[in-house]
C-alpha positions as protocol buffer text, in pm:
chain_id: "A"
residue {
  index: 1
  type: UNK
  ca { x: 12117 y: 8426 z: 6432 }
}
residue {
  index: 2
  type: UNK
  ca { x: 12347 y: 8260 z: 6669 }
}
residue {
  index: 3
  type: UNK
  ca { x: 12514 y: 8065 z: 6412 }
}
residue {
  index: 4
  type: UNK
  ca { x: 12516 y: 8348 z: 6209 }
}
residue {
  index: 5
  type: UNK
  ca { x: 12637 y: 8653 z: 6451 }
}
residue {
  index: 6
  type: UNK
  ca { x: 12990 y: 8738 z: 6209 }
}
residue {
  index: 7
  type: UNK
  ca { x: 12794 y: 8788 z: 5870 }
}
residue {
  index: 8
  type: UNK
  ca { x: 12486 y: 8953 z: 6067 }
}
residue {
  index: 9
  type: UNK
  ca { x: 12756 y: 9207 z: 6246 }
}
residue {
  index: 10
  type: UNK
  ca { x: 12947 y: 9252 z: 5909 }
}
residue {
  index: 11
  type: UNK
  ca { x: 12629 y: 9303 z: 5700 }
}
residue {
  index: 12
  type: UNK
  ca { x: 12538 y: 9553 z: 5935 }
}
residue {
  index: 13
  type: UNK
  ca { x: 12894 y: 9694 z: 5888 }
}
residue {
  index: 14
  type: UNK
  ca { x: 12868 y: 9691 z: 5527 }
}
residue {
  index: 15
  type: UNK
  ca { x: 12543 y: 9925 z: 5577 }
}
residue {
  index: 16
  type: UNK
  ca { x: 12697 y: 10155 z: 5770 }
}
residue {
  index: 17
  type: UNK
  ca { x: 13014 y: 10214 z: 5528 }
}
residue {
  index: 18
  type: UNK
  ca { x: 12730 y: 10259 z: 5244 }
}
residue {
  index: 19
  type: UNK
  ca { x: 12532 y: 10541 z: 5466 }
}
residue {
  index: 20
  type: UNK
  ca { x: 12884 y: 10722 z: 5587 }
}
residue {
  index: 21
  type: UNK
  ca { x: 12946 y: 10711 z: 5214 }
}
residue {
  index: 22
  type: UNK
  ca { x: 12687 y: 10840 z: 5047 }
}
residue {
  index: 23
  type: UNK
  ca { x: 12684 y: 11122 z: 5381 }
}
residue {
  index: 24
  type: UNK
  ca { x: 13065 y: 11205 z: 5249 }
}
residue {
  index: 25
  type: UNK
  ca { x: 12901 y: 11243 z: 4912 }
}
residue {
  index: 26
  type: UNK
  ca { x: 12609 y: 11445 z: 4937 }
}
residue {
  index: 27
  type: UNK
  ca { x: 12889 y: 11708 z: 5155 }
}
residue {
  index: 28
  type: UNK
  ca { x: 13123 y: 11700 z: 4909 }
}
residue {
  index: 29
  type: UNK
  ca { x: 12831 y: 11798 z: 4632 }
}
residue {
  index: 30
  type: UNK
  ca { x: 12691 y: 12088 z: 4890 }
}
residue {
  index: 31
  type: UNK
  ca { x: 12984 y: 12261 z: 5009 }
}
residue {
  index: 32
  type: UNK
  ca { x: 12865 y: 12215 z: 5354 }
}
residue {
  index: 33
  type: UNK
  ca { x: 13092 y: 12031 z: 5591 }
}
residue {
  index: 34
  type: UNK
  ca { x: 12882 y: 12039 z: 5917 }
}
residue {
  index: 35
  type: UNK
  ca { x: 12800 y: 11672 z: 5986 }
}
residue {
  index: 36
  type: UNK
  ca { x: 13159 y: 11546 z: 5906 }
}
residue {
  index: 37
  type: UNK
  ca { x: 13141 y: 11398 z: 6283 }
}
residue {
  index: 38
  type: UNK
  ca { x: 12828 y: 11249 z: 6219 }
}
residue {
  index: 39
  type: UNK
  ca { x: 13008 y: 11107 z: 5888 }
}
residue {
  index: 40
  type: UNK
  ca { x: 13281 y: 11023 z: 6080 }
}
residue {
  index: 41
  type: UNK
  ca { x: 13118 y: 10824 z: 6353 }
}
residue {
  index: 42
  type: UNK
  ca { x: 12933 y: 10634 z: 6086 }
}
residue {
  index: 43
  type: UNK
  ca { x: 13234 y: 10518 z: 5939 }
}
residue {
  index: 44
  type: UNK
  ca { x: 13402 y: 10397 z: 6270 }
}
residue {
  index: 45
  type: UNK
  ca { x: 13138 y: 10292 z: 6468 }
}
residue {
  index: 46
  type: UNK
  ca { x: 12931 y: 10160 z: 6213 }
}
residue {
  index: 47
  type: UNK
  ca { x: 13140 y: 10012 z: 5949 }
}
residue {
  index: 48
  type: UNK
  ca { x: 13511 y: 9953 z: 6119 }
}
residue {
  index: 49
  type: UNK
  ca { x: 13429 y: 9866 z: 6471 }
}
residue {
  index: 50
  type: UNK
  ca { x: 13119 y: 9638 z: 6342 }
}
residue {
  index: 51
  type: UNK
  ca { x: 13338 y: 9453 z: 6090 }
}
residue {
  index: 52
  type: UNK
  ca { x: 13573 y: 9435 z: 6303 }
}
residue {
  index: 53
  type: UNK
  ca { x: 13326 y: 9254 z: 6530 }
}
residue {
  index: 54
  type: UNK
  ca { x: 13243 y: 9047 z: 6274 }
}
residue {
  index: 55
  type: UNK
  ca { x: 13554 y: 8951 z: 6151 }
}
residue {
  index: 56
  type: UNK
  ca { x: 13668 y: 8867 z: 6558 }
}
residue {
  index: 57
  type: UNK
  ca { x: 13381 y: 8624 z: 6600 }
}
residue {
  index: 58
  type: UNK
  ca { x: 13455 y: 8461 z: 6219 }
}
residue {
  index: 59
  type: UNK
  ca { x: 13804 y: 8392 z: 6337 }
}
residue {
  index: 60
  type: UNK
  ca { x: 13681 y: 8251 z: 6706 }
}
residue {
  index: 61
  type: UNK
  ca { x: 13883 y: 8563 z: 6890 }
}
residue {
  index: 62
  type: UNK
  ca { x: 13517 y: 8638 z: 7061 }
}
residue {
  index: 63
  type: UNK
  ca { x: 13279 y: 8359 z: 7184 }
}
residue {
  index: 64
  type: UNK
  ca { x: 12966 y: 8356 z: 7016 }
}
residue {
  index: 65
  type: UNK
  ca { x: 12640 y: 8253 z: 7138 }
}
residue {
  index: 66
  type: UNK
  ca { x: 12344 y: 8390 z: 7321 }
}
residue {
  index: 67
  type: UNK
  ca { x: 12617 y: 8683 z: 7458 }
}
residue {
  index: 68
  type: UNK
  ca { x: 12695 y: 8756 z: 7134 }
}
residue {
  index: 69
  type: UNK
  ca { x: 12351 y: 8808 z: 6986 }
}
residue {
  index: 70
  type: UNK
  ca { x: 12310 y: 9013 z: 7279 }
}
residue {
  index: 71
  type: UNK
  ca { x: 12605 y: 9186 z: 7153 }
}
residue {
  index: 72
  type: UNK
  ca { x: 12525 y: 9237 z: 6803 }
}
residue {
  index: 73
  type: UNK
  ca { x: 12180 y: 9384 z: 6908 }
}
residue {
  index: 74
  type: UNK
  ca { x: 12323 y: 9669 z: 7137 }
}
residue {
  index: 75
  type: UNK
  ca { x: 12635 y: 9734 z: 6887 }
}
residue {
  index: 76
  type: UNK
  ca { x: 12354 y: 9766 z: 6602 }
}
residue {
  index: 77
  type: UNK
  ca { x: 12161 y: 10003 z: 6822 }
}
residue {
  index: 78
  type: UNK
  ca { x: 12484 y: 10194 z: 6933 }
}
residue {
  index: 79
  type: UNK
  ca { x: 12624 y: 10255 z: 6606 }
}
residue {
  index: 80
  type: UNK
  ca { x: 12275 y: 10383 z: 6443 }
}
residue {
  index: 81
  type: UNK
  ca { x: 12217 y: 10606 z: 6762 }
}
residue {
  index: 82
  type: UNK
  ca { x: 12538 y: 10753 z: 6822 }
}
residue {
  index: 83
  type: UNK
  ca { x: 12580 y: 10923 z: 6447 }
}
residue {
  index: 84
  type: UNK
  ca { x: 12175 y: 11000 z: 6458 }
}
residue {
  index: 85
  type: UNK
  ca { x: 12240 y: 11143 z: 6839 }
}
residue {
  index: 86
  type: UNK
  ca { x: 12545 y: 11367 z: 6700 }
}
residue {
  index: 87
  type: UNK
  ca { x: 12353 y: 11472 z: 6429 }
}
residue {
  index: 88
  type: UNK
  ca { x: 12071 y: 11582 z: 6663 }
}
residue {
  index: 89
  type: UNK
  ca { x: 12344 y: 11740 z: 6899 }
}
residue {
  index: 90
  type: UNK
  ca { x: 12460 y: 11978 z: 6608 }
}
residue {
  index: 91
  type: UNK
  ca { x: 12169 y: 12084 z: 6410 }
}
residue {
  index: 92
  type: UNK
  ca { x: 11900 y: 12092 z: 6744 }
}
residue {
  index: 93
  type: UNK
  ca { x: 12124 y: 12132 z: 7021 }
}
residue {
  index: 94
  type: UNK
  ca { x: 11923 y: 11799 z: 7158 }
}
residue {
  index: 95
  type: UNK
  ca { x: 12198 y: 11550 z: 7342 }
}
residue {
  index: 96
  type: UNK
  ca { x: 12010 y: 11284 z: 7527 }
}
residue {
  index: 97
  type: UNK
  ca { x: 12014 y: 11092 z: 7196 }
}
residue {
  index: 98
  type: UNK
  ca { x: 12409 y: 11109 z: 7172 }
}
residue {
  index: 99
  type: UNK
  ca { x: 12461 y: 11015 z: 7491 }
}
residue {
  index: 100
  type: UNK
  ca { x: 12239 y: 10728 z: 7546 }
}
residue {
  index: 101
  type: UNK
  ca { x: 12412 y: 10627 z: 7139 }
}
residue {
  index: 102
  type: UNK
  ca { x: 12758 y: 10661 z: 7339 }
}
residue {
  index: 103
  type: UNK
  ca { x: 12687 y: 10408 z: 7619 }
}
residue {
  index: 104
  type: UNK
  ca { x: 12524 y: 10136 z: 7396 }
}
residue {
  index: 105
  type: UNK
  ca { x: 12843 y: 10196 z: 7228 }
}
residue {
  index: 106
  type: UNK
  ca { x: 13051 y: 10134 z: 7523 }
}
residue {
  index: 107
  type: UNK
  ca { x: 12855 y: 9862 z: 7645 }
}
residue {
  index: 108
  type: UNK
  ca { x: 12898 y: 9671 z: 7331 }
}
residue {
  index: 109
  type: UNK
  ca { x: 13272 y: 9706 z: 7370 }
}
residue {
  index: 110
  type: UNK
  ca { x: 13269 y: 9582 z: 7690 }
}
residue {
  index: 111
  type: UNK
  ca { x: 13050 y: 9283 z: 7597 }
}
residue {
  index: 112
  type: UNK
  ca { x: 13260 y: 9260 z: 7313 }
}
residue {
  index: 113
  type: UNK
  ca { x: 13552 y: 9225 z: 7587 }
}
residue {
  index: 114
  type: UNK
  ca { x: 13337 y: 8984 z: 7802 }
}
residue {
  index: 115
  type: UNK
  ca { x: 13322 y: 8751 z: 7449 }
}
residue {
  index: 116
  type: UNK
  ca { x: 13687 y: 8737 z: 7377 }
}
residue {
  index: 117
  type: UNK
  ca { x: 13800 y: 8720 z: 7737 }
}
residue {
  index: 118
  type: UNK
  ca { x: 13540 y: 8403 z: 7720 }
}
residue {
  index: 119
  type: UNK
  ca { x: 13686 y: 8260 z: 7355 }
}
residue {
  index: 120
  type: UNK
  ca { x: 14033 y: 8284 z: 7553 }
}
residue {
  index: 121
  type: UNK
  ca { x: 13899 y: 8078 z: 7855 }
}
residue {
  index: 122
  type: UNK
  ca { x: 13701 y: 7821 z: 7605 }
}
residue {
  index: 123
  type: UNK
  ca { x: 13838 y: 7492 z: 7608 }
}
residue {
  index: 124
  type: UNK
  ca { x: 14082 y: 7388 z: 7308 }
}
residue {
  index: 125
  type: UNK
  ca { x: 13912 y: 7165 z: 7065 }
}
């Protein structure tokens, strides 16, 4: 996957925009306008801040390698948890989900940092 890490975090992105979509969809056809965070956070966690991911290791703004598989794996497990935590937040008043959704989240930024911070510090050539 190492080689790999932009198409694996923009597949994963691509996903993401398909679930928030048909989410948006099936509210629109019921009238009921409840999860629109949970839409929400699938469409910028999961597909804008995980293309986006993508698209900065493609262009070599973020160092890839064994950090960034790392990366991809907590991202992936942020951006499915933190929508699926909201959700369970709303319609169960249950938050541990959310929350533990929220700091993969975070920590995936932050790794995310760590990568580009390393890209910048890389050797030209």
């Amino acid at each position: 996957m190492m080689g790999s890490i932009d198409r694996a975090f923009f597949t994963l992105a691509v996903l993401m925009g398909l679930a928030g979509m048909l989410l948006g969809i099936q509210m629109g056809m019921a009238h009921d306008f409840q999860l629109v965070p949970v839409h929400t956070h699938i469409n910028l966690v999961g597909w804008v801040s995980l293309a986006l991911f993508g698209i900065g290791y493609r262009l070599g703004f973020a160092k890839s390698g064994g950090l960034g598989v790392l990366h991809f794996w907590i991202a992936a497990a942020g951006a499915i948890l933190l929508p699926l935590g909201i959700y369970l937040a709303t319609t169960r008043q249950q938050e541990a989900v959310v929350i533990i959704g929220s700091l993969l989240t975070l920590a995936s930024m932050l790794l995310f940092l760590v990568n580009v911070v390393r890209a910048w510090s890389a050797p030209a050539g």
